[in-house]
mmCIF file of the C-alpha atoms, coordinates in Angstrom:
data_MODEL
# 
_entry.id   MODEL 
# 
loop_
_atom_site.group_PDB 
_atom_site.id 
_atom_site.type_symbol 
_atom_site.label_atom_id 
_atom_site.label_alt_id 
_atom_site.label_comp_id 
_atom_site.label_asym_id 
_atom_site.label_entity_id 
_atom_site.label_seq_id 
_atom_site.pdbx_PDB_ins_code 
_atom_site.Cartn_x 
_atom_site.Cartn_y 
_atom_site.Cartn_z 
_atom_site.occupancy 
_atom_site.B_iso_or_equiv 
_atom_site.pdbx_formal_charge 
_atom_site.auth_seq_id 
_atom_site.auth_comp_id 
_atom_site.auth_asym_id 
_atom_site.auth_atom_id 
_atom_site.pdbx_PDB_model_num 
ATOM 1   C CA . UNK A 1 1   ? 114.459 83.248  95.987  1.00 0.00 ? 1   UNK A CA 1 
ATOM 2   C CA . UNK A 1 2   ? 114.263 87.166  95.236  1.00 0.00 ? 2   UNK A CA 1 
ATOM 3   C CA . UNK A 1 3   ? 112.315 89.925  96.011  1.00 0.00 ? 3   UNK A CA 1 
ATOM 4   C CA . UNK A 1 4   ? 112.494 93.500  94.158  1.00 0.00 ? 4   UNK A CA 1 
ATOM 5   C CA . UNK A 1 5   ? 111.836 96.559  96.973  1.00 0.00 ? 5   UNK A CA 1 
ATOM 6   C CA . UNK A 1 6   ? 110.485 99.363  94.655  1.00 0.00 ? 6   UNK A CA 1 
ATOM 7   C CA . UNK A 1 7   ? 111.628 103.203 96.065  1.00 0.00 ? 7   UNK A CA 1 
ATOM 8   C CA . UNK A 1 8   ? 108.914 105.297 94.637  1.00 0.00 ? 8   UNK A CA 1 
ATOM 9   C CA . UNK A 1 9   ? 110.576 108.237 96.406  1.00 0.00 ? 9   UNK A CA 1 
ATOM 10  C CA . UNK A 1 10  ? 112.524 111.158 94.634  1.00 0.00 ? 10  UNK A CA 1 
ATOM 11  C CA . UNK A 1 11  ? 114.790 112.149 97.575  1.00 0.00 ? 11  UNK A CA 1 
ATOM 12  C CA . UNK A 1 12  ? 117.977 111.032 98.666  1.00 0.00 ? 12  UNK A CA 1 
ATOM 13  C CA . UNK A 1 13  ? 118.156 109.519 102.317 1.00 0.00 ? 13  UNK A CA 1 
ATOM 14  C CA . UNK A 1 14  ? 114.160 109.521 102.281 1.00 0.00 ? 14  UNK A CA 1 
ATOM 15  C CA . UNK A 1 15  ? 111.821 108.214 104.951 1.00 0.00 ? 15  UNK A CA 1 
ATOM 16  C CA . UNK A 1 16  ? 110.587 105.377 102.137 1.00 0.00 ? 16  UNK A CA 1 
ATOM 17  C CA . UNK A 1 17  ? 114.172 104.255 101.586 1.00 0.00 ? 17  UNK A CA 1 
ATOM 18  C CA . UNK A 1 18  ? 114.785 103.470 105.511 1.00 0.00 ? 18  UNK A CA 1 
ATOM 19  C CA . UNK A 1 19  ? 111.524 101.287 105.507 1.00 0.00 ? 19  UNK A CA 1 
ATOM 20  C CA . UNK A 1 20  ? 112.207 99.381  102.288 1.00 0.00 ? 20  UNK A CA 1 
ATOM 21  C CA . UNK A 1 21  ? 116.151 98.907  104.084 1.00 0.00 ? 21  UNK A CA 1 
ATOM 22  C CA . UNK A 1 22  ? 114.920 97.774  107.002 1.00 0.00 ? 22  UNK A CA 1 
ATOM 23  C CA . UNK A 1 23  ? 112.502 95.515  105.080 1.00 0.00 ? 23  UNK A CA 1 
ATOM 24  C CA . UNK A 1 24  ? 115.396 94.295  102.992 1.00 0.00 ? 24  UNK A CA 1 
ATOM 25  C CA . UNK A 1 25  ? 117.393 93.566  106.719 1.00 0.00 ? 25  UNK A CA 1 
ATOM 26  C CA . UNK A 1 26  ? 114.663 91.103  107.550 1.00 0.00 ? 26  UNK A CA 1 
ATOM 27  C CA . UNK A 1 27  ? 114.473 89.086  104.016 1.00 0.00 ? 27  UNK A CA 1 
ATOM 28  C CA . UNK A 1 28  ? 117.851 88.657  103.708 1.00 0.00 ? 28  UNK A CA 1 
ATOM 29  C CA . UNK A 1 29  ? 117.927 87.348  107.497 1.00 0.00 ? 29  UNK A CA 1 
ATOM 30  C CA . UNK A 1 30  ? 115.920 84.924  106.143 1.00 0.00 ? 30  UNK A CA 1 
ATOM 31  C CA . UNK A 1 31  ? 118.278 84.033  103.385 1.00 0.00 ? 31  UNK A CA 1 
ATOM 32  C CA . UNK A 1 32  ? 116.216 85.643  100.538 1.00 0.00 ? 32  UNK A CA 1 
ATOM 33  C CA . UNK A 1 33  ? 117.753 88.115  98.059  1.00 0.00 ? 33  UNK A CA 1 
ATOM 34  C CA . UNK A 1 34  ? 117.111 91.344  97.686  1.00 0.00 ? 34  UNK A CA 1 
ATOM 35  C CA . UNK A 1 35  ? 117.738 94.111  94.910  1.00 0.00 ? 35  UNK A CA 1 
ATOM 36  C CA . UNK A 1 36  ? 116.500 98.098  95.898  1.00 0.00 ? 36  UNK A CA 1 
ATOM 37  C CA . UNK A 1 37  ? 115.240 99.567  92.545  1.00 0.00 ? 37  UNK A CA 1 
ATOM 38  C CA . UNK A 1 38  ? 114.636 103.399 92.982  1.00 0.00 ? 38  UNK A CA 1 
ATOM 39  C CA . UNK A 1 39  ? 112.711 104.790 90.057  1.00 0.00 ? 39  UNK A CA 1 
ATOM 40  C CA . UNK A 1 40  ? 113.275 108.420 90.789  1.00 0.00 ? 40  UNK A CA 1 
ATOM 41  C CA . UNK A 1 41  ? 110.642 110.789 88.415  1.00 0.00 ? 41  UNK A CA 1 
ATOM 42  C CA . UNK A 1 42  ? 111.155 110.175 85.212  1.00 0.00 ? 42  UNK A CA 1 
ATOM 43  C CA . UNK A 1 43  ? 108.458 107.682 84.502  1.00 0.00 ? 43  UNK A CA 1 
ATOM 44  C CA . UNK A 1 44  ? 105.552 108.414 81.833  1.00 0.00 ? 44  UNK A CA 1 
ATOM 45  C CA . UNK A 1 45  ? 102.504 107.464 82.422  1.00 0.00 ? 45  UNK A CA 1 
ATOM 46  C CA . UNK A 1 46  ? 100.468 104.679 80.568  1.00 0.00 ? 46  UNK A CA 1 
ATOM 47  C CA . UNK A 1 47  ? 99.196  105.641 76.788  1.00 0.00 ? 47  UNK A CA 1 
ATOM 48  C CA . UNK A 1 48  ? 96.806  102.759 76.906  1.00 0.00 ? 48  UNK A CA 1 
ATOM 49  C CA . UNK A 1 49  ? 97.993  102.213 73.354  1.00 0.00 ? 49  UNK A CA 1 
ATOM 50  C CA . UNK A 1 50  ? 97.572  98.213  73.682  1.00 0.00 ? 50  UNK A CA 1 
ATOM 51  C CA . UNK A 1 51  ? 101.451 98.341  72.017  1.00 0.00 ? 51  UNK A CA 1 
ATOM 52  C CA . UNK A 1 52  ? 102.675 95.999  74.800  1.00 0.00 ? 52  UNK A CA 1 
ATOM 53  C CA . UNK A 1 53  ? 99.843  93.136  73.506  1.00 0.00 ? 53  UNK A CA 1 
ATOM 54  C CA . UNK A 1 54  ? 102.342 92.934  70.410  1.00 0.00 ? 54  UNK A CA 1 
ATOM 55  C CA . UNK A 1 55  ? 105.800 93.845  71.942  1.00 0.00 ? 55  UNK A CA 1 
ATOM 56  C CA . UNK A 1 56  ? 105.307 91.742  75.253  1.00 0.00 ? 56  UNK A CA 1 
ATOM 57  C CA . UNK A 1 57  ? 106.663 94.610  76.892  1.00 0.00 ? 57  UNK A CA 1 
ATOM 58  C CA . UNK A 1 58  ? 106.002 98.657  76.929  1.00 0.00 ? 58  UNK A CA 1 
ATOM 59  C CA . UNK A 1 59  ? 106.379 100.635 73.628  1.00 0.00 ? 59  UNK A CA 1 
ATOM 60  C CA . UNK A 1 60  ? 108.178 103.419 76.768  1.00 0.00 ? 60  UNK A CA 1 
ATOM 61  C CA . UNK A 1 61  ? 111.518 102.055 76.887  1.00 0.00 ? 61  UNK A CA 1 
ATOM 62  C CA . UNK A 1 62  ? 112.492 102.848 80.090  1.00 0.00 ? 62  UNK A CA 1 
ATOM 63  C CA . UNK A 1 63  ? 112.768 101.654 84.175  1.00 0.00 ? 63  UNK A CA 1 
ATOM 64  C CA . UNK A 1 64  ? 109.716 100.071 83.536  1.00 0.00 ? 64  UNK A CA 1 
ATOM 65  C CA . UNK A 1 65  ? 110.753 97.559  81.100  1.00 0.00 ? 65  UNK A CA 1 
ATOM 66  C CA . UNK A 1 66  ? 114.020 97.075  83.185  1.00 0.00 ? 66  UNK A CA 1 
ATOM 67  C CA . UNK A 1 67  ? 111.842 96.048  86.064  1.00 0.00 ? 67  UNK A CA 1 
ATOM 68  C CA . UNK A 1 68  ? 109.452 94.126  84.202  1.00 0.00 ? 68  UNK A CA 1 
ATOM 69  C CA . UNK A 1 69  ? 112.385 92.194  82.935  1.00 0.00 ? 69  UNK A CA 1 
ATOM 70  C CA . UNK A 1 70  ? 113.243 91.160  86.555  1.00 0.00 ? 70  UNK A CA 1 
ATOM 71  C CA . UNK A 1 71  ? 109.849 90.802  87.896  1.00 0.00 ? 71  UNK A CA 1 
ATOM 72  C CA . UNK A 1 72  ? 109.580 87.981  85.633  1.00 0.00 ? 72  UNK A CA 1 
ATOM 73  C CA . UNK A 1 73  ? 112.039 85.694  87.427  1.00 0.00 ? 73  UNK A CA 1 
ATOM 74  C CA . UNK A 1 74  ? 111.680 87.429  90.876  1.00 0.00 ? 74  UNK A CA 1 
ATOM 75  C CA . UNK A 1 75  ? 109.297 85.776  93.707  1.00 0.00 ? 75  UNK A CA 1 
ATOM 76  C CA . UNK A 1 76  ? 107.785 89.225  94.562  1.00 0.00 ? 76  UNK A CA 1 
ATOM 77  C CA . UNK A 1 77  ? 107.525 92.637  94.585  1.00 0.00 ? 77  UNK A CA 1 
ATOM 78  C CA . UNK A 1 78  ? 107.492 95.249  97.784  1.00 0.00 ? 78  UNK A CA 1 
ATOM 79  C CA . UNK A 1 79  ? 106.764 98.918  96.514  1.00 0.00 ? 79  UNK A CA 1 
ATOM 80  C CA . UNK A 1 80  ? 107.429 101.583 98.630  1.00 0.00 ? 80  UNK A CA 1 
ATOM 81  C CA . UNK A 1 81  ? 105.955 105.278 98.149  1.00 0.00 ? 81  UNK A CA 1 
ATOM 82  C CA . UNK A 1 82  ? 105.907 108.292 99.989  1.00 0.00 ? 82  UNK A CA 1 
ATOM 83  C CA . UNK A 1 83  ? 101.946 109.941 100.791 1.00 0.00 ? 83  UNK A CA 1 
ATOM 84  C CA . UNK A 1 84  ? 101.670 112.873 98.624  1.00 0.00 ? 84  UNK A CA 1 
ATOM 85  C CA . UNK A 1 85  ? 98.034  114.728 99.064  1.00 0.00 ? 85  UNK A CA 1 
ATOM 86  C CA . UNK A 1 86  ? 96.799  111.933 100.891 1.00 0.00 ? 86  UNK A CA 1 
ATOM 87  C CA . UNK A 1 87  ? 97.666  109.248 98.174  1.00 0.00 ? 87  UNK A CA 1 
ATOM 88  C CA . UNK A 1 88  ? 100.436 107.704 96.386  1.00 0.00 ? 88  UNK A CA 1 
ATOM 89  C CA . UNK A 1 89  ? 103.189 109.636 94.556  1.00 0.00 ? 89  UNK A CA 1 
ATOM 90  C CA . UNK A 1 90  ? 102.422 110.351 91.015  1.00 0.00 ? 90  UNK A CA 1 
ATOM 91  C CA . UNK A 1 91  ? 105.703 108.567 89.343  1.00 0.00 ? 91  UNK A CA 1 
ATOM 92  C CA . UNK A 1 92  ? 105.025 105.278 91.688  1.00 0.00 ? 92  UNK A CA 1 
ATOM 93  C CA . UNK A 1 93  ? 101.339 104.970 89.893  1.00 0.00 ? 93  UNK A CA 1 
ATOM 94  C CA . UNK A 1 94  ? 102.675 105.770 86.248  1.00 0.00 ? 94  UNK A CA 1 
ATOM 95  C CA . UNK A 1 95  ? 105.241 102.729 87.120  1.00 0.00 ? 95  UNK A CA 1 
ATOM 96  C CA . UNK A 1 96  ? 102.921 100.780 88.443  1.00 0.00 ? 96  UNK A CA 1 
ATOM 97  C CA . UNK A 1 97  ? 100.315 101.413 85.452  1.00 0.00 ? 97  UNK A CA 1 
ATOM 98  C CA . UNK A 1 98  ? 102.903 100.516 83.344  1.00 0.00 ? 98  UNK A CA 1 
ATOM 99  C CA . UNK A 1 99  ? 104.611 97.510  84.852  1.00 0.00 ? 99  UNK A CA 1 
ATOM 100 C CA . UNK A 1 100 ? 101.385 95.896  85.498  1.00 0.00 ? 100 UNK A CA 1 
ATOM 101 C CA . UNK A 1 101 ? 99.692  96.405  81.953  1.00 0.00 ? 101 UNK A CA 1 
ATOM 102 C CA . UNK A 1 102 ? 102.178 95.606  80.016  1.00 0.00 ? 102 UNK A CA 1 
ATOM 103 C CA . UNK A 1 103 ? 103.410 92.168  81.659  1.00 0.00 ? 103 UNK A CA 1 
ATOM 104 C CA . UNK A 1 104 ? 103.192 89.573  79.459  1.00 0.00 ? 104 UNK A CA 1 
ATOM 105 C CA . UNK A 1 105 ? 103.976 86.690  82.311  1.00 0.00 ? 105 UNK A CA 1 
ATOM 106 C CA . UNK A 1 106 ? 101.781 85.086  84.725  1.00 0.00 ? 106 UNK A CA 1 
ATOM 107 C CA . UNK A 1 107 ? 101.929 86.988  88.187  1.00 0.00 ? 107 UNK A CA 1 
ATOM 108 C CA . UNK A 1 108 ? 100.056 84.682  89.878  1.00 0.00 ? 108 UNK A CA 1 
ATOM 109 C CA . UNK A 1 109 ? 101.211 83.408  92.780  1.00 0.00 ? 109 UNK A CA 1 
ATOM 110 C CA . UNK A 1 110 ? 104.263 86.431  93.025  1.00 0.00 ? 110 UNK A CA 1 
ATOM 111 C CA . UNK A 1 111 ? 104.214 87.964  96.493  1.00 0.00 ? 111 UNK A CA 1 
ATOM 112 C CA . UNK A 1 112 ? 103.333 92.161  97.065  1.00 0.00 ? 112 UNK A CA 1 
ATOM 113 C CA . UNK A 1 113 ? 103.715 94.803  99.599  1.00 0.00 ? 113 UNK A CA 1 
ATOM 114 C CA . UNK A 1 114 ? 103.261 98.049  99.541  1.00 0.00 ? 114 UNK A CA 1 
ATOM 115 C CA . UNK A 1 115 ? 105.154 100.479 102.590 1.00 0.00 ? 115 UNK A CA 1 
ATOM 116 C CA . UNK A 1 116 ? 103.907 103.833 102.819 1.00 0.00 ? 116 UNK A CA 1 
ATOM 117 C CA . UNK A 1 117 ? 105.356 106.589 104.676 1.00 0.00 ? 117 UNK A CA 1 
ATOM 118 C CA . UNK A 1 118 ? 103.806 110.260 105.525 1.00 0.00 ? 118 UNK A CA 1 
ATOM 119 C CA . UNK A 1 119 ? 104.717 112.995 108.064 1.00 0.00 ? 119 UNK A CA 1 
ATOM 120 C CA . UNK A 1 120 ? 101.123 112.325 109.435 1.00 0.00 ? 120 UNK A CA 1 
ATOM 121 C CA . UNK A 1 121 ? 98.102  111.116 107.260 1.00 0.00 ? 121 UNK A CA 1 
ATOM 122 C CA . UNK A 1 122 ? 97.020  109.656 104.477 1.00 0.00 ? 122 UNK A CA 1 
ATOM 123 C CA . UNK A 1 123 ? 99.013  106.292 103.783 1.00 0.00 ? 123 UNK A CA 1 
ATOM 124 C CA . UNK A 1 124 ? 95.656  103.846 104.318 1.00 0.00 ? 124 UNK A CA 1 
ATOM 125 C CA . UNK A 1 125 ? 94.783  105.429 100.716 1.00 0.00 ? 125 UNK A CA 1 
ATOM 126 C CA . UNK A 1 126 ? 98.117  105.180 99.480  1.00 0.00 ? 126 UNK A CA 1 
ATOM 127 C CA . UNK A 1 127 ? 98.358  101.771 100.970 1.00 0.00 ? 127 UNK A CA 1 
ATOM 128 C CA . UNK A 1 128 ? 95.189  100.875 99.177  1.00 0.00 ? 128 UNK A CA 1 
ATOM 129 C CA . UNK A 1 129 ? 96.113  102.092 95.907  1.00 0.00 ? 129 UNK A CA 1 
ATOM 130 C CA . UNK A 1 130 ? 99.058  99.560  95.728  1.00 0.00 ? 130 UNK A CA 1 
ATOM 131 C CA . UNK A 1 131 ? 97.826  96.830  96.621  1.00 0.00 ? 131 UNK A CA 1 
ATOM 132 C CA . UNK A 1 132 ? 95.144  96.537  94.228  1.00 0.00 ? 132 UNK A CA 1 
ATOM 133 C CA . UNK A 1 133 ? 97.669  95.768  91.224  1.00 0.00 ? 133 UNK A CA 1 
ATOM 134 C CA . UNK A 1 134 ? 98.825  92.976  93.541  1.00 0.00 ? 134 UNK A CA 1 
ATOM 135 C CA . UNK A 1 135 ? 94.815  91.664  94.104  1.00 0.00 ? 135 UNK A CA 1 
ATOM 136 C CA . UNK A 1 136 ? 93.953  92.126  90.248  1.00 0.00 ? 136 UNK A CA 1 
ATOM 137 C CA . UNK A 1 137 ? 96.947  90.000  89.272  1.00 0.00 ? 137 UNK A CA 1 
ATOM 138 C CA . UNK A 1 138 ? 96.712  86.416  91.696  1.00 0.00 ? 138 UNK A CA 1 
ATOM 139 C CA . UNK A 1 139 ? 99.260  87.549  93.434  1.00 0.00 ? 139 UNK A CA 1 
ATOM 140 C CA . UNK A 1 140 ? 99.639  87.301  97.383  1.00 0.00 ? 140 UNK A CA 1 
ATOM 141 C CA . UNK A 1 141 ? 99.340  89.875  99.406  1.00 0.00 ? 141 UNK A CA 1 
ATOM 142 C CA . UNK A 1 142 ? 101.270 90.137  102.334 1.00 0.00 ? 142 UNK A CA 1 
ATOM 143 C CA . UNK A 1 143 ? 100.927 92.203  105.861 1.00 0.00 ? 143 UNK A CA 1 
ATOM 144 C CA . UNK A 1 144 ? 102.492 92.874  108.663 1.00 0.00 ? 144 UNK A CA 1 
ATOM 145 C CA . UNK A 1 145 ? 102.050 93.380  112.889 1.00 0.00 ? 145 UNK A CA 1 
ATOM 146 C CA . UNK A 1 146 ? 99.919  96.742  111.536 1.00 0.00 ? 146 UNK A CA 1 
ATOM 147 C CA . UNK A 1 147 ? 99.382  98.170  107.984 1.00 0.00 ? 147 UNK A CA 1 
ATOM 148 C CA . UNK A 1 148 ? 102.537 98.762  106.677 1.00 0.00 ? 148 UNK A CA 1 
ATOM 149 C CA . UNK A 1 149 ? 103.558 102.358 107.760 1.00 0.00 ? 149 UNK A CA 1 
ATOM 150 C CA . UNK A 1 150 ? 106.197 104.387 108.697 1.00 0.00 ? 150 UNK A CA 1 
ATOM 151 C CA . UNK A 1 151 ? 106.013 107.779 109.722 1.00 0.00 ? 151 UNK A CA 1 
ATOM 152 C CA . UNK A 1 152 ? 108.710 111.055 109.769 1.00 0.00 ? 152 UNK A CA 1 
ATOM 153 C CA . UNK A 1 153 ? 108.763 113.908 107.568 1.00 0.00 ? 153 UNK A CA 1 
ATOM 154 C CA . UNK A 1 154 ? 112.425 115.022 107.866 1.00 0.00 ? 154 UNK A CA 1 
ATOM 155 C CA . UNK A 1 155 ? 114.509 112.733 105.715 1.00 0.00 ? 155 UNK A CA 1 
ATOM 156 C CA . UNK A 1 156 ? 115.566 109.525 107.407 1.00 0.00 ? 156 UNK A CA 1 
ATOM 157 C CA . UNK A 1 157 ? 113.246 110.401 110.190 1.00 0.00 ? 157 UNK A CA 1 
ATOM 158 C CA . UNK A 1 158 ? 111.248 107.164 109.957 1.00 0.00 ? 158 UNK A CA 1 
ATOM 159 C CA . UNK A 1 159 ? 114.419 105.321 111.472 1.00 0.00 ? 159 UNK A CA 1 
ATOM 160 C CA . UNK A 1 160 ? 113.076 106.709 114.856 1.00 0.00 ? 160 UNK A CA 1 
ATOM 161 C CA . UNK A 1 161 ? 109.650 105.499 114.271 1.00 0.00 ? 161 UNK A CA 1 
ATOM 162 C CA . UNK A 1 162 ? 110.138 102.101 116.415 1.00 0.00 ? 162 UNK A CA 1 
ATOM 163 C CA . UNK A 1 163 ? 106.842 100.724 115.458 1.00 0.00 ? 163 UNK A CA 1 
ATOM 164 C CA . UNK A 1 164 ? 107.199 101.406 111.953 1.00 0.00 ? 164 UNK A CA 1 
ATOM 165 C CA . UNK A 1 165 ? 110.541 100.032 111.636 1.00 0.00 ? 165 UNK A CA 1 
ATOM 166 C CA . UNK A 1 166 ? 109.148 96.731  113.725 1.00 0.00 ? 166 UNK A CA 1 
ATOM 167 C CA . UNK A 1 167 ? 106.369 96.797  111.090 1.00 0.00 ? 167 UNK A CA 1 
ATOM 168 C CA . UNK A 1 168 ? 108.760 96.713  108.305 1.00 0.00 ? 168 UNK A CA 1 
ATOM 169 C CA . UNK A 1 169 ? 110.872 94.075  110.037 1.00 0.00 ? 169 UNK A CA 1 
ATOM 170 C CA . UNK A 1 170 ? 108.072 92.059  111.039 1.00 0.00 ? 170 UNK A CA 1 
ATOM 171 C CA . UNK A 1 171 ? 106.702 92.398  107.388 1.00 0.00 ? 171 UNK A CA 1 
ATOM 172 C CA . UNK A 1 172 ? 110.108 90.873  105.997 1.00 0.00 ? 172 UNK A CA 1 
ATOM 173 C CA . UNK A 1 173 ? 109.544 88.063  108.172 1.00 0.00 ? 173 UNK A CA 1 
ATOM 174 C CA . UNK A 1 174 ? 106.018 87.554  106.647 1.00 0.00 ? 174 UNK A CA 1 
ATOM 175 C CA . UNK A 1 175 ? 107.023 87.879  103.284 1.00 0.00 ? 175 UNK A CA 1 
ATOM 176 C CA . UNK A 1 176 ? 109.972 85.415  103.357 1.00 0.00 ? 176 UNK A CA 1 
ATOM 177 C CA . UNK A 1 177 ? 107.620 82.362  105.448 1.00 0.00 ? 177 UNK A CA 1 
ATOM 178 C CA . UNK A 1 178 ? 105.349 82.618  102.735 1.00 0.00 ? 178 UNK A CA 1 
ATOM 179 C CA . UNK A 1 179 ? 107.820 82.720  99.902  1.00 0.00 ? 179 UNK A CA 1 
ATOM 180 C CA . UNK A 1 180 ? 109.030 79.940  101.015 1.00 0.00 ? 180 UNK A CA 1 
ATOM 181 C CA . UNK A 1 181 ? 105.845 78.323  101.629 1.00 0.00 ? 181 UNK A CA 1 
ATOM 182 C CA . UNK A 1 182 ? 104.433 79.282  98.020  1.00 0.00 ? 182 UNK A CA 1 
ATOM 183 C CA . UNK A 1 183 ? 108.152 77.590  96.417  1.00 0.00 ? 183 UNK A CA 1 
ATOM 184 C CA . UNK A 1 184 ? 107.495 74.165  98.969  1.00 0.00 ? 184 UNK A CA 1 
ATOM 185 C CA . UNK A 1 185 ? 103.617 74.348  97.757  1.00 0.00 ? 185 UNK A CA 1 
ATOM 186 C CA . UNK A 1 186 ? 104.371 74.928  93.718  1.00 0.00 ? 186 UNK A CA 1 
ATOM 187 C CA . UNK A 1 187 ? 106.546 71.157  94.504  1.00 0.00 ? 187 UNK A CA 1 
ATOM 188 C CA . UNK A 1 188 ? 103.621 69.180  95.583  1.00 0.00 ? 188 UNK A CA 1 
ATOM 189 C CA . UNK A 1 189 ? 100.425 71.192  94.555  1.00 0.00 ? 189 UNK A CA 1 
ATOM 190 C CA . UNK A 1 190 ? 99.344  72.995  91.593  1.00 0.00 ? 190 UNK A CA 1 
ATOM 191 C CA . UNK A 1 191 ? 96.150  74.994  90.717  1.00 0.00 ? 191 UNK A CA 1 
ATOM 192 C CA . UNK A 1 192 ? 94.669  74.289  87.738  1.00 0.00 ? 192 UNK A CA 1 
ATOM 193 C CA . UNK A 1 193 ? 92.808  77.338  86.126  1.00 0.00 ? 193 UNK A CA 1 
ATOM 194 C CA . UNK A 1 194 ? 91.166  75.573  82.982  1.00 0.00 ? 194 UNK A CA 1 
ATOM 195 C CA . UNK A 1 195 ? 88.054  78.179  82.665  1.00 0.00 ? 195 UNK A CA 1 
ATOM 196 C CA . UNK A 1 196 ? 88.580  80.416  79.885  1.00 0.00 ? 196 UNK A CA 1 
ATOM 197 C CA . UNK A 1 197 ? 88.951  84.304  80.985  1.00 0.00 ? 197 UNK A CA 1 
ATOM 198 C CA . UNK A 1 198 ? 85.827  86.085  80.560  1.00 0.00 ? 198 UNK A CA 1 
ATOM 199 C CA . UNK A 1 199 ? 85.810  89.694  80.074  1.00 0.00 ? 199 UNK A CA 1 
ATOM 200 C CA . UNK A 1 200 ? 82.324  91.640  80.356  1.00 0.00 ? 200 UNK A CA 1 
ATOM 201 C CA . UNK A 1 201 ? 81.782  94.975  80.018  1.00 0.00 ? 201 UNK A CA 1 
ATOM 202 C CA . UNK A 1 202 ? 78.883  96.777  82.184  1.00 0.00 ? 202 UNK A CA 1 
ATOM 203 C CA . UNK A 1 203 ? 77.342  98.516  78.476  1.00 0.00 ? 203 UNK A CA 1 
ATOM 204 C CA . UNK A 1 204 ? 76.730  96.764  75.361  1.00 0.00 ? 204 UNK A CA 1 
# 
């Protein structure tokens, strides 16, 4: 079992990169590998140019398709991204965009959290924003003791935060018991979607 922490942040040491570690702590606790995959700023955003629907992957050759690559064969996904102007960091929702568009796998049934850290405000949005490529895609969403925050603004500060880091612990925890759950369910139960998908549009 394997879980991918995303590190949306640009800086070295950041406050994003203690909660993901400390998130990491708890999973492999629970004897569930880990990989940190920080995606720095160099990530374009979608073109919308459908090129993925023949390529089964993005026509950007980049992180993304690295990812995507691993994603496939992982059980999850925790993204992590520092609160910029009250939402999530530019270069986390180009990835995201990306990664979640152009996946040519079924997602259901993967695991997602998102960890957002701010000096003060402005990570419900931020957590928000994530989590809806986790909800559009039949994955599970997992929380924690509170919404999964962490607060500093100096780098590395968040380590002092000692509710956010028992957040992110505590959401490790989580995420592994129902990892485990979803592989010991797949064994003896299986959903069977047999409706066509239906896609309307609100004009015609």
């Amino acid at each position: 079992m394997k879980i991918l922490l995303i590190n949306g942040s640009p800086r070295k040491d950041s406050n994003t990169e203690a909660a993901l570690n400390e998130v990491a702590k708890s999973l492999n606790e629970e004897n569930i590998e880990t990989e940190i995959i920080s995606i720095k700023n160099d990530v374009k955003g979608c073109m919308a140019c459908n090129g993925c629907y023949k390529l089964g992957k993005c026509v950007i050759d980049d992180i993304v398709n690295e990812v995507a690559e691993k994603f496939k064969t992982a059980d999850g996904i925790v993204v992590g991204s520092p609160t910029y102007y009250a939402s999530t960091n530019g270069t986390v929702i180009s990835f995201l965009d990306r990664l979640f568009y152009s996946a040519s796998y079924d997602l259901g049934m993967k695991v997602g959290a998102a960890v957002c850290t701010a000096r003060r405000a402005g990570t419900d949005t931020n957590f928000d924003v994530i989590n809806k490529y986790f909800t559009i895609s039949n994955m599970v969403v997992v929380g924690s003791q509170y919404w999964n925050n962490a607060f500093g603004r100096l780098p590395g500060e968040a380590k002092n935060d000692e509710e956010g880091m028992q957040t992110m612990r505590h959401l490790g925890k989580n995420i592994a018991f129902v990892v485990k759950c979803i592989n010991d369910g797949k064994a003896k139960y299986k959903i069977n979607f047999n409706e066509e998908h239906k896609m309307t549009n609100f004009m015609r």
